[in-house]
VMD Tcl script that draws the C-alpha trace (Angstrom):
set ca {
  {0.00 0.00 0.00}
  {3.02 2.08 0.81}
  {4.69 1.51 -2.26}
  {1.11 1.99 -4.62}
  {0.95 5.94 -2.76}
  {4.64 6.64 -3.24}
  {4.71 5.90 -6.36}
  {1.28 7.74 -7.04}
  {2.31 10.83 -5.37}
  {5.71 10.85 -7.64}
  {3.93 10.35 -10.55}
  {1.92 13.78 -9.31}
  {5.02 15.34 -8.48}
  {6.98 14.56 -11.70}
  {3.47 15.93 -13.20}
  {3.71 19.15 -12.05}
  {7.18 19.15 -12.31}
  {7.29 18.67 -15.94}
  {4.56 21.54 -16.37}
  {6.63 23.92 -14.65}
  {9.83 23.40 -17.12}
  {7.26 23.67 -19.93}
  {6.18 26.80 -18.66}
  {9.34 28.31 -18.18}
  {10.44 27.06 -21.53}
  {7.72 28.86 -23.43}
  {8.39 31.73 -20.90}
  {11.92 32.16 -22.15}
  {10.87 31.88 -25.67}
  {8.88 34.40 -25.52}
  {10.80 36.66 -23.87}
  {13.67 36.04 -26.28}
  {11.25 36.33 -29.38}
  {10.20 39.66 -27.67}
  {14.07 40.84 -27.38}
  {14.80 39.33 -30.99}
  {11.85 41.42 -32.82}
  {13.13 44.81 -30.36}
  {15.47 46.66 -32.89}
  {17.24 50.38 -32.71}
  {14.82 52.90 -34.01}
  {16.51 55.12 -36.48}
  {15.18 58.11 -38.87}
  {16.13 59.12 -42.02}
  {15.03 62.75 -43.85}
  {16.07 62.39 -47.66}
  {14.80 59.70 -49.77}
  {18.61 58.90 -50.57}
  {20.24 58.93 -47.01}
  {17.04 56.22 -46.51}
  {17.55 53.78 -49.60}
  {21.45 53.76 -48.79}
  {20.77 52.51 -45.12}
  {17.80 50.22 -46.41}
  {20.99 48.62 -48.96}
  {23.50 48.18 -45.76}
  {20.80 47.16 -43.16}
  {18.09 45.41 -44.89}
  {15.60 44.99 -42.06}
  {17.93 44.60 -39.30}
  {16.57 48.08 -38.13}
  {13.30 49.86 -37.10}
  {13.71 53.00 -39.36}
  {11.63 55.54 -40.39}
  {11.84 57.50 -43.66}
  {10.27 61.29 -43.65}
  {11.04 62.27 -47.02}
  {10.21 59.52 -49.26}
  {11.00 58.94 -52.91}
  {9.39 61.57 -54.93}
  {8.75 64.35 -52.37}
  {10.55 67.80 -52.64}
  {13.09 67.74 -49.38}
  {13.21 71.92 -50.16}
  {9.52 72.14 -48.97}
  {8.47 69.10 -46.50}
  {7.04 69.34 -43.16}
  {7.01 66.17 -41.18}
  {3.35 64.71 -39.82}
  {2.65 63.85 -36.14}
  {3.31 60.62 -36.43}
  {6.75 61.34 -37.74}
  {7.94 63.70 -35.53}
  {6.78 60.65 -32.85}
  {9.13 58.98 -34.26}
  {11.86 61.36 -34.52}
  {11.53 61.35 -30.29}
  {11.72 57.97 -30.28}
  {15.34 57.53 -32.39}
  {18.37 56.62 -31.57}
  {19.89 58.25 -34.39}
  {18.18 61.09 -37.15}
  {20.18 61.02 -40.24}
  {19.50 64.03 -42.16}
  {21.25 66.26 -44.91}
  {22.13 69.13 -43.70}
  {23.54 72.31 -45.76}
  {19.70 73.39 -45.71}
  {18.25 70.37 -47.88}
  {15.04 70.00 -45.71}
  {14.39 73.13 -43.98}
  {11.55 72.54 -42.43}
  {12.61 69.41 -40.64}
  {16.07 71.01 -39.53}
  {14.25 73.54 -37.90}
  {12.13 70.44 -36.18}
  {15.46 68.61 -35.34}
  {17.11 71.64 -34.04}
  {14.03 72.69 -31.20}
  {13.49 68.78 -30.08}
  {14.68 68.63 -26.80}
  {15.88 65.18 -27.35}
  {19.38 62.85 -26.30}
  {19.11 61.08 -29.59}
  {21.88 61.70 -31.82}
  {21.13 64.29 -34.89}
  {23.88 63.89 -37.94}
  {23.68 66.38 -40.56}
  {25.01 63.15 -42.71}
  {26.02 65.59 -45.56}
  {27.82 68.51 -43.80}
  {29.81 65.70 -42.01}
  {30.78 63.78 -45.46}
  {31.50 66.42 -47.48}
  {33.11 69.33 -45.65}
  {34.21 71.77 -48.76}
  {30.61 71.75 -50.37}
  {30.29 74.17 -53.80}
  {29.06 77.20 -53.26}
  {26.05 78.82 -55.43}
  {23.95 81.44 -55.58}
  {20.57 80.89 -53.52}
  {18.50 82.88 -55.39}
  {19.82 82.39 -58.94}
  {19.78 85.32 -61.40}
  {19.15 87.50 -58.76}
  {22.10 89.59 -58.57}
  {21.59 91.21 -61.31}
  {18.12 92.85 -60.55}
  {19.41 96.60 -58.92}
  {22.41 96.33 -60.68}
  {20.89 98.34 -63.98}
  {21.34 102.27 -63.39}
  {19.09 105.34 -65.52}
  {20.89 105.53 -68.91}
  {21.08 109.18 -68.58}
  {23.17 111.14 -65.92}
  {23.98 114.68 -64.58}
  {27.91 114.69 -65.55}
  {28.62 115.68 -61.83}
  {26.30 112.87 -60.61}
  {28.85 110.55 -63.31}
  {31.75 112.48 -61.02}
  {30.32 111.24 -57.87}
  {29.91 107.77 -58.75}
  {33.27 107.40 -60.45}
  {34.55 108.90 -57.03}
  {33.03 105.98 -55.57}
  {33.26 103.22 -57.88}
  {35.79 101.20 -56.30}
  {34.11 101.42 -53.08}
  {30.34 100.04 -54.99}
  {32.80 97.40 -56.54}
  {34.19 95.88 -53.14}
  {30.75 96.09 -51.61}
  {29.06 94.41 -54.12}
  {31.59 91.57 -54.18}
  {31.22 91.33 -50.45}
  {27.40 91.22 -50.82}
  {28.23 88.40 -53.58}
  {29.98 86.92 -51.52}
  {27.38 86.52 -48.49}
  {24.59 85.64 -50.62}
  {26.74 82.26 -51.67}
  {25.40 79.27 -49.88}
  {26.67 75.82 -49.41}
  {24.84 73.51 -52.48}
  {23.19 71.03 -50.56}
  {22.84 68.25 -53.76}
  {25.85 66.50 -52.90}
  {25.01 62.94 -54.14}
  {25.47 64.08 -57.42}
  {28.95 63.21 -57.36}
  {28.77 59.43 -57.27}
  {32.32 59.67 -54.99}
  {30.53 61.65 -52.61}
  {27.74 59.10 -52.32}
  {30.14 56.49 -52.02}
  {32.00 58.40 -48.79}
  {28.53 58.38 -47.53}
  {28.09 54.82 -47.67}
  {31.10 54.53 -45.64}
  {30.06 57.24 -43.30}
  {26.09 55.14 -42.35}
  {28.82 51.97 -42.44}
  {30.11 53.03 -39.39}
  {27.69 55.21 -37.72}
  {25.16 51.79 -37.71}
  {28.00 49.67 -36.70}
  {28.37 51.39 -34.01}
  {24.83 51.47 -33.33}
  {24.48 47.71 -33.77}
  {27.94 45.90 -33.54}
  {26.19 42.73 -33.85}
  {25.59 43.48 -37.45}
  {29.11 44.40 -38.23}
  {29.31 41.67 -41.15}
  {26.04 41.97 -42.62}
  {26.88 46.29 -42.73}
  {30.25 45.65 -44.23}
  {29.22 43.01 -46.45}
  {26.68 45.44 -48.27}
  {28.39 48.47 -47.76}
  {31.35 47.15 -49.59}
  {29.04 45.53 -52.40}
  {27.13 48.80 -53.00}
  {30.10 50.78 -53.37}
  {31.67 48.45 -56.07}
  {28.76 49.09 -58.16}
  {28.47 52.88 -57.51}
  {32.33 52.91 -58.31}
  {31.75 51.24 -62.02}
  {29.15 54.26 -62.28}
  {31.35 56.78 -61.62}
  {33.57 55.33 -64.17}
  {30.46 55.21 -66.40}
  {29.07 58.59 -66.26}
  {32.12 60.95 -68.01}
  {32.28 58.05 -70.83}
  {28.64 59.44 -71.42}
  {29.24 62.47 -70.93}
  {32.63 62.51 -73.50}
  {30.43 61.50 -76.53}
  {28.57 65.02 -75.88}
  {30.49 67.72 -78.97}
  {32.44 69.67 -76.94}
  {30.74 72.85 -77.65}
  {27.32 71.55 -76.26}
  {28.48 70.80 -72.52}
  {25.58 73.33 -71.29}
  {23.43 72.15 -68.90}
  {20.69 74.57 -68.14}
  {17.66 72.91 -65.69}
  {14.65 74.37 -63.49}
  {16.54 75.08 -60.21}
  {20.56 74.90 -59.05}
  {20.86 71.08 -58.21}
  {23.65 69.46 -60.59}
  {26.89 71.43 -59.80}
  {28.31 68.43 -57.90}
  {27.63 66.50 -61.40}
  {28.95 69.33 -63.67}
  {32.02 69.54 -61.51}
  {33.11 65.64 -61.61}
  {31.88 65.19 -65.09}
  {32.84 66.94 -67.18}
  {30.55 69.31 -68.67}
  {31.77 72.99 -69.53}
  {29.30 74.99 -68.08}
  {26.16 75.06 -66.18}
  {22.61 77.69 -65.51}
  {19.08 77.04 -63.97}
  {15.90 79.07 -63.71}
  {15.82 79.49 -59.88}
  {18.70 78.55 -56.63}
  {19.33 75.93 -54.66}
  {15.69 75.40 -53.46}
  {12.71 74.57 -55.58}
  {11.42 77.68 -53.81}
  {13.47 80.03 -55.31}
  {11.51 82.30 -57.44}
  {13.61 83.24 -60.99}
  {13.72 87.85 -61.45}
  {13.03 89.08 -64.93}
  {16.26 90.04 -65.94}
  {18.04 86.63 -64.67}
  {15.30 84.98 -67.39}
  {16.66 87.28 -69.81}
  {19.93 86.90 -69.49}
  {20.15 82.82 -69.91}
  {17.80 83.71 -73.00}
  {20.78 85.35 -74.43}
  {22.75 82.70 -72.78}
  {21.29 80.16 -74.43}
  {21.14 82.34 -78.20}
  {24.82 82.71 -78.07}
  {26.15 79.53 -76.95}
  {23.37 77.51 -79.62}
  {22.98 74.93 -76.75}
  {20.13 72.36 -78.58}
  {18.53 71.53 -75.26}
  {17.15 72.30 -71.92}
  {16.14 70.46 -69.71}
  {12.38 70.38 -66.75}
  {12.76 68.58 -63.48}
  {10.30 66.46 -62.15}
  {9.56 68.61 -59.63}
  {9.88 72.11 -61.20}
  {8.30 75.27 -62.55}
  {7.63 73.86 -66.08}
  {5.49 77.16 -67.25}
  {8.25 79.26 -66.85}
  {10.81 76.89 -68.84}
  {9.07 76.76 -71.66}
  {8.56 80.45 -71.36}
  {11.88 80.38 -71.71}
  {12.49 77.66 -73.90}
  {10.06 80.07 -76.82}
  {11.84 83.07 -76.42}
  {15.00 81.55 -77.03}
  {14.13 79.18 -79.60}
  {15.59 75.62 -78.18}
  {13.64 72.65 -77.15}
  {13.09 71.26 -73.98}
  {14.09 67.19 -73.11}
  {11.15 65.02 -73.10}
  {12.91 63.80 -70.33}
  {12.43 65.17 -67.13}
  {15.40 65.06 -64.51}
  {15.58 64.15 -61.00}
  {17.47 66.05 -58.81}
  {16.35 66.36 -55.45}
  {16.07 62.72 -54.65}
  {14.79 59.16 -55.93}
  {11.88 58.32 -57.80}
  {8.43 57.07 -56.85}
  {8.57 52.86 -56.92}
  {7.37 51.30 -59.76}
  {8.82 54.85 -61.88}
  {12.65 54.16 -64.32}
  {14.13 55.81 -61.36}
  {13.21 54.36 -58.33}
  {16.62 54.06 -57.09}
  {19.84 56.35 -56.84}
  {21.77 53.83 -59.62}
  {18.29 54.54 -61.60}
  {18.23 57.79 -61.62}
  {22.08 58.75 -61.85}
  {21.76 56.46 -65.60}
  {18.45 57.68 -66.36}
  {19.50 61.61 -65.93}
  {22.77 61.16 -67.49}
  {20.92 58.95 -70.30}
  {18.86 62.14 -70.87}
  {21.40 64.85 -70.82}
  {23.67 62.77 -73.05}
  {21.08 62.17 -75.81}
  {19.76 65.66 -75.54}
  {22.75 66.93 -75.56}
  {23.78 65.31 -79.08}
  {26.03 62.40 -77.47}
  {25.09 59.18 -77.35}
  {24.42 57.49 -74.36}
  {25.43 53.35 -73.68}
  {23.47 51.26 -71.56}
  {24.82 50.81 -68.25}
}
mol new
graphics top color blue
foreach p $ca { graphics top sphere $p radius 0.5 }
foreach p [lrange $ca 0 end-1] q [lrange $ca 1 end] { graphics top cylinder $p $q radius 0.2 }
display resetview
């Protein structure tokens, strides 16, 4: 009888034994699926800076884009949600150099310990420099044809005086061109930049971040290589590139072309003056350029204004400057649309662009 209870009361035992291990088993799981799905929340402004950590991350990271492919950086304001988000981040990777203005000005007044990286201020520290409103220097430049001689005196008296002050006023309307992916070289010391910035957000990832990043750049390197082959079939005296706004001089610069104007500055906000539209009228009459080219996002009325008075045609092919294309669009990705605007500036340029 002793025995039969014994063993009974072990059998209960072991029992509830067992259920406790199974218990704690799925306990553990859980919590260590709950750990494995918890990743570092990062944010991204510009539709590039968020494809190029999509390529070295994949999905190892919770990260928000604000900017997404297609939207103008120049005018976006980030929704609730987003600026949630921006609270939440370890790390906001954003241009800089005045790209999003909007959202710098949200970065700057969050009272936040998450790191903020101006991602293209840090990369490239000797940006161009351009004019922010384009054109515009010219507009109270123009005196009254006719003077009072001693009114000529006066201003001769002064002349060198107007000179210096107008250069210095030149100088202090130059800004810092925030389109700096344009130079494929650039985009690659980027690359390396996020490389390290996320490995030393996520260590654990170290392999999987060099792995890509290393990858990616040995393509974007064959496209920098690509682009002044392109660019070389162009007859020399065509190398004008006139657009919307000021958003290729990184790609005029490391390519090759001669010479480059726009409509408006740096921002797509930039309104063009009356006599900067005459001027690259005249521009464009003396140098017999055969094309110009719209943006996506651009002021198309007033380029084909322009494109009339001066008698040239205007690409069928629209350029992207101020980011990556919509999904699903020929340009949906920076390698897209570097080869699809080069494509376009070659051919209506009179070269002849090769596939890539």
């Amino acid at each position: 009888m002793l025995n039969k209870i014994t063993v009974r009361n072990f059998g209960r035992v072991f029992v509830a034994a067992l259920s406790l291990v199974i218990s704690s088993c799925q306990t553990t799981s859980q919590d260590l699926t709950s750990l494995d799905e918890e990743k570092f929340k990062i944010v991204a402004t510009h539709s590039v800076l968020c494809e190029f950590i999509t390529i070295i991350a994949e999905n190892s990271l919770d990260s928000t884009c604000l900017v997404e492919p297609g939207q103008d950086p120049h005018t976006y304001k980030p929704t609730p949600s987003q600026r949630k988000a921006m609270e939440q981040a370890q790390i906001i990777f954003y241009g800089g150099y005045e790209l999003e203005p909007k959202i710098i000005q949200l970065i700057q007044a969050t009272e936040t310990n998450n790191k903020k990286i101006p991602v293209y201020e840090t990369v490239v520290t000797q940006p161009i420099l351009a004019e922010h409103s384009h054109h515009g220097e010219h507009d109270h430049e123009a005196e009254p044809a006719e003077h009072e001689e001693h009114e000529h005196e006066h201003e001769h008296e002064h002349e060198h005086e107007h000179e210096h002050e107008k250069e210095e006023t030149k100088q202090e309307e130059l800004t810092a061109d925030p389109h700096v992916w344009h130079d494929t070289q650039n985009a690659i010391a980027i690359i390396e930049y996020l490389q390290s910035e996320l490995i030393e957000l996520n260590p654990a990832q170290t392999n999987l971040y060099g792995q890509n990043s290393r990858e990616y750049a040995e393509q974007l390197q064959q496209l920098d290589l690509w682009i002044p082959k392109q660019i070389a079939t162009i007859p020399e005296t065509q190398r004008l590139l006139i657009t919307t706004h000021d958003s290729l001089n990184y790609y005029v610069q490391a390519y090759g072309l001669q010479d480059y104007q726009s409509l408006q500055g740096l921002s797509t906000e930039d309104s063009p003056t009356a006599a900067g539209l005459k001027e690259l009228v005249n521009e464009i009459r003396q140098t017999g350029v055969p094309t110009i080219f719209a943006e996506v996002r651009g002021n198309e009325r007033v380029i084909n204004n322009v494109a009339t008075e001066a008698g040239v045609a205007i690409s069928d092919r629209k350029l992207l400057t101020d980011g990556i294309g919509k999904p699903g669009t020929d340009s949906d990705s920076y390698l897209k649309m570097m080869v699809n605007n080069t494509c376009a500036i070659v051919d209506g340029l009179g070269g002849e662009c090769q596939p890539f």
